[in-house]
Residue frames as qw, qx, qy, qz and C-alpha x, y, z in Angstrom:
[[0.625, 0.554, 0.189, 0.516, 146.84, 64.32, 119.65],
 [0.421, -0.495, -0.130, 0.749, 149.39, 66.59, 120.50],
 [0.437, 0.840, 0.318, 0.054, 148.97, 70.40, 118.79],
 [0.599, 0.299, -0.143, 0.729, 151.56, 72.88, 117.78],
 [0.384, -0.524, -0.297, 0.700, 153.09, 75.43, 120.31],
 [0.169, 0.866, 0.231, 0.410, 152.03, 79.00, 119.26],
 [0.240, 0.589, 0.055, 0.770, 153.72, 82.08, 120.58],
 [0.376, -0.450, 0.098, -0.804, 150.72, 83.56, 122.20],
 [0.765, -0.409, -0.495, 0.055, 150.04, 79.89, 124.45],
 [0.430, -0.638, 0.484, -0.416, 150.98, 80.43, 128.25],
 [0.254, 0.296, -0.894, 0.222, 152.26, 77.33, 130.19],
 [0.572, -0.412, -0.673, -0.223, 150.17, 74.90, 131.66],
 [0.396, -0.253, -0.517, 0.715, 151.73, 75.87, 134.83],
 [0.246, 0.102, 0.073, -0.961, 149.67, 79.88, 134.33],
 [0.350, -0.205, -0.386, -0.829, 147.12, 78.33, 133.75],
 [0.562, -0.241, -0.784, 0.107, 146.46, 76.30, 136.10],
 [0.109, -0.107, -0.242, 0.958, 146.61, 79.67, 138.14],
 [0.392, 0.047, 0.151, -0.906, 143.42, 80.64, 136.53],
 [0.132, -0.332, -0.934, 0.007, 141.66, 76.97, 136.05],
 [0.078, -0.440, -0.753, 0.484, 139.65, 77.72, 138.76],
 [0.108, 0.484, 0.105, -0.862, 138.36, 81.56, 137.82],
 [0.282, 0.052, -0.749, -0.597, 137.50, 80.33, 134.01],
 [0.145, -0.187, -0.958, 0.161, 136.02, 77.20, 135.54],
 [0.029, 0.396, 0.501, -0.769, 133.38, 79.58, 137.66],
 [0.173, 0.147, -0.393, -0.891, 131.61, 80.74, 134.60],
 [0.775, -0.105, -0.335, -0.526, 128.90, 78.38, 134.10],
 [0.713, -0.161, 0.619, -0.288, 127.82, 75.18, 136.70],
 [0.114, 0.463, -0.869, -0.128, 129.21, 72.06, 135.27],
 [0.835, -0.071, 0.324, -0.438, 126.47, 69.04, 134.36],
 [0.950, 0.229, -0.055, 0.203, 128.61, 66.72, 132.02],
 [0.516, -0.302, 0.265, 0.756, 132.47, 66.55, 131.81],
 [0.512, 0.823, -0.135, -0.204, 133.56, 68.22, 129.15],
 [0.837, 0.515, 0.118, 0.141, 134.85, 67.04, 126.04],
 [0.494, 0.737, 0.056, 0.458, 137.62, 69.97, 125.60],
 [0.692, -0.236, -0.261, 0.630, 140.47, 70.98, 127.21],
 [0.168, -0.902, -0.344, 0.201, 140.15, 74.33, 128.68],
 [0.439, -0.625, 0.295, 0.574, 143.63, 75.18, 128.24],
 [0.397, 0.038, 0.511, 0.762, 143.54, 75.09, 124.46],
 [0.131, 0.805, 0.444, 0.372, 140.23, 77.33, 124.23],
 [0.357, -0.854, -0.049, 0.376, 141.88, 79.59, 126.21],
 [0.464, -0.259, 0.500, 0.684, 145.16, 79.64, 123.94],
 [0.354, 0.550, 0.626, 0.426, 143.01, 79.65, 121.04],
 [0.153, -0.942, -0.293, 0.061, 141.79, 82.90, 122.38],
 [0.396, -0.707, 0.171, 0.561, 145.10, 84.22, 123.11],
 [0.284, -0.025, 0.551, 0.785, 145.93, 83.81, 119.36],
 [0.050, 0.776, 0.619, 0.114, 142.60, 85.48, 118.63],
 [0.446, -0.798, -0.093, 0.394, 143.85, 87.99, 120.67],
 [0.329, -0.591, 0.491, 0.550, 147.73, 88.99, 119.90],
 [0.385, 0.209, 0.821, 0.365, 146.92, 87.80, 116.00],
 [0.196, 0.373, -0.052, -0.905, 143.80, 89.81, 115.22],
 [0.229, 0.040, -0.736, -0.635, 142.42, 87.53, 112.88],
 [0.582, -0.140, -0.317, -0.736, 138.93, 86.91, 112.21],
 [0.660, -0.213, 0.543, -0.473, 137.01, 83.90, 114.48],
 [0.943, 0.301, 0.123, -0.071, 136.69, 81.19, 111.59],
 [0.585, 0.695, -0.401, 0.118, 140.38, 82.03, 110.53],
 [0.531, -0.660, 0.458, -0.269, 141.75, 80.12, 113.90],
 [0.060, 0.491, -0.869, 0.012, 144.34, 77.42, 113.38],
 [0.766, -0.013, -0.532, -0.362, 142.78, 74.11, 112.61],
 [0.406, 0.018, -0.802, 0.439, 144.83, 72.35, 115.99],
 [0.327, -0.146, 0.343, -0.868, 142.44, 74.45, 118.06],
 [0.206, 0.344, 0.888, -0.227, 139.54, 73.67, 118.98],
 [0.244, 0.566, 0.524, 0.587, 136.64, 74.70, 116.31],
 [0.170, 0.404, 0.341, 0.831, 135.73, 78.10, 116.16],
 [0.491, -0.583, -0.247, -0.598, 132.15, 78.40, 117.25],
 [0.770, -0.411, -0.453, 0.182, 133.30, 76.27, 120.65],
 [0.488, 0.142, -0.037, 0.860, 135.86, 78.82, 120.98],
 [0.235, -0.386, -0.276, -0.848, 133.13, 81.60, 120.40],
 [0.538, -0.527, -0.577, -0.314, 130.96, 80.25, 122.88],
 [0.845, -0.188, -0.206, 0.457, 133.64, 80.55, 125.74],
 [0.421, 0.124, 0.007, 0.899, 134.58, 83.48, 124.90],
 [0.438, -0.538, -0.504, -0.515, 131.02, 84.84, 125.20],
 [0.672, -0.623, -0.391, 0.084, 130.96, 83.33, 128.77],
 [0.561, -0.384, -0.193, 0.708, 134.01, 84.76, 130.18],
 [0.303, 0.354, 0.125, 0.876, 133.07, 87.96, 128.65],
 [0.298, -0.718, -0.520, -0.355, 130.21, 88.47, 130.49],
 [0.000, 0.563, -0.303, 0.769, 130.78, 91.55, 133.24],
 [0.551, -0.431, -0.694, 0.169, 130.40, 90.51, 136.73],
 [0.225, -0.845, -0.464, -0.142, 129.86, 93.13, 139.51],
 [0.504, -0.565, -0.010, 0.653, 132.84, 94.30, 140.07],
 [0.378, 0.814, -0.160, -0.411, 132.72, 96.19, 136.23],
 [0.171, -0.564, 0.781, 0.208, 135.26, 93.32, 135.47],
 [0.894, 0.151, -0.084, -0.414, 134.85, 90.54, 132.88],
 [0.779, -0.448, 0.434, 0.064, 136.40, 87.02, 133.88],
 [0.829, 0.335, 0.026, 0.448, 138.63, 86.46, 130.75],
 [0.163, 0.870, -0.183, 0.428, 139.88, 90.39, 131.77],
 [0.448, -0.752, 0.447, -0.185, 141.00, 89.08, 135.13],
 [0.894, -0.109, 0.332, 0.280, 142.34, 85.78, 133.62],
 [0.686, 0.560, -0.059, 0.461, 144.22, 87.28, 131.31],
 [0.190, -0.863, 0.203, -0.422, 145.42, 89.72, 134.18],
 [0.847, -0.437, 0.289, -0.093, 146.56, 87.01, 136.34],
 [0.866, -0.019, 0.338, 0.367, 148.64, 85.33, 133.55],
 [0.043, -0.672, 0.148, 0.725, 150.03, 88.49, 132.42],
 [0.448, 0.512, 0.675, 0.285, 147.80, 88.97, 129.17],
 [0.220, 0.812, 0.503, -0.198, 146.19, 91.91, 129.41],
 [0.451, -0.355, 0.560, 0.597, 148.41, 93.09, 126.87],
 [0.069, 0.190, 0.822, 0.532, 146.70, 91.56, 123.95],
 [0.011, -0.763, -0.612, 0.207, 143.22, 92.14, 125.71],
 [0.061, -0.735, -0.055, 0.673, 143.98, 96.21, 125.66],
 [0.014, 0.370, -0.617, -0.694, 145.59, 96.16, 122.03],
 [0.118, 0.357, 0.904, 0.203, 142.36, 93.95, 120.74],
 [0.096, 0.773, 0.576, -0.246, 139.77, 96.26, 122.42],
 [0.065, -0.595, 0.214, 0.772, 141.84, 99.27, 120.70],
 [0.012, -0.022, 0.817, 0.575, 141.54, 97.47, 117.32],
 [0.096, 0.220, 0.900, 0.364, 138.14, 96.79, 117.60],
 [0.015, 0.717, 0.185, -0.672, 137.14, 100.18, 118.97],
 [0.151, 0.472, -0.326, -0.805, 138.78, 101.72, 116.19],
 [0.104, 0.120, 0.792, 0.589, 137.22, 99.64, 113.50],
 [0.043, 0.686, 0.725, 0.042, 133.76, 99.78, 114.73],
 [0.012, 0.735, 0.124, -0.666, 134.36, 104.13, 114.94],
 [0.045, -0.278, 0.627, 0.726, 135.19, 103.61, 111.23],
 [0.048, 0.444, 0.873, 0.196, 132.17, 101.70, 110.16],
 [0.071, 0.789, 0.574, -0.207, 130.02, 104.39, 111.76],
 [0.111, -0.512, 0.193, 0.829, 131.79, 107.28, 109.91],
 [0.035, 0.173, -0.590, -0.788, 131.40, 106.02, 107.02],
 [0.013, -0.546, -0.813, -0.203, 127.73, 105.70, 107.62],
 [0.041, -0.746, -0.331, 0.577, 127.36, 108.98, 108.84],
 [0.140, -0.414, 0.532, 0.725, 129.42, 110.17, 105.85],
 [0.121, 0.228, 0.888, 0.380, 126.37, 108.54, 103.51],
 [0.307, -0.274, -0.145, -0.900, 123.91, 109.70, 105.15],
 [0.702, -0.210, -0.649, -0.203, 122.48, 106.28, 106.59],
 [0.113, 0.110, -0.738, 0.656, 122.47, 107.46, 110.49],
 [0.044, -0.418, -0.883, 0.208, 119.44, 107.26, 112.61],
 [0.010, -0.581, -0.102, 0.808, 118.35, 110.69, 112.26],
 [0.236, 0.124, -0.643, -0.718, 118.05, 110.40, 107.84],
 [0.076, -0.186, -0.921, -0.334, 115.23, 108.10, 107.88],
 [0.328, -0.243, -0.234, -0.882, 111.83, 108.96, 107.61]]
């Protein structure tokens, strides 16, 4: 089943660029089921979109598979660098990546204000 063309997709041709770097995340014991290239898109509209993890486009792949994936490539490898940051670098992304981590900086500096602003910081409690 063919899905619909978003915006924020890249060409199969970029991606095939970073296949290989994605791939590397976890050792491989069954095929898989799911086409790399649309959890990856999914992501990008995650990404450039902003919207919430359940609120992804039904053509995607579900959610939590998404989530899981995203997880892996997030994980920091020894250079200080996490492998979705250098795929998205490769296929000029890192665009969305920067303007996400701003967004979700600032929200999470808001949350804690307005717990400090209660009173409910680590320091109040008895």
């Amino acid at each position: 089943m063919e899905r619909k063309v978003y915006p924020s997709d890249i060409s199969r041709e970029q991606f095939e660029e970073i296949r290989e770097l994605l791939e590397s995340a976890k050792r491989r014991t069954t095929p898989r089921k799911q086409d790399l290239y649309d959890v990856f898109c999914a992501i990008l509209y995650l990404l450039k979109n902003g919207c919430t993890w359940r609120a992804i486009p039904g053509d995607f792949p579900r959610w939590n598979l998404v989530r899981y994936y995203f997880d892996q490539w997030m994980v920091l490898r020894a250079d200080g660098y996490s492998l979705l940051e250098q795929a998205l670098k490769k296929s000029g992304q890192a665009r969305a990546y920067r303007e996400w981590t701003c967004r979700e900086d600032a929200l999470w500096h808001r949350g804690f204000a307005k717990r400090e602003e209660r009173g409910h910081g680590a320091t109040e409690r008895i």
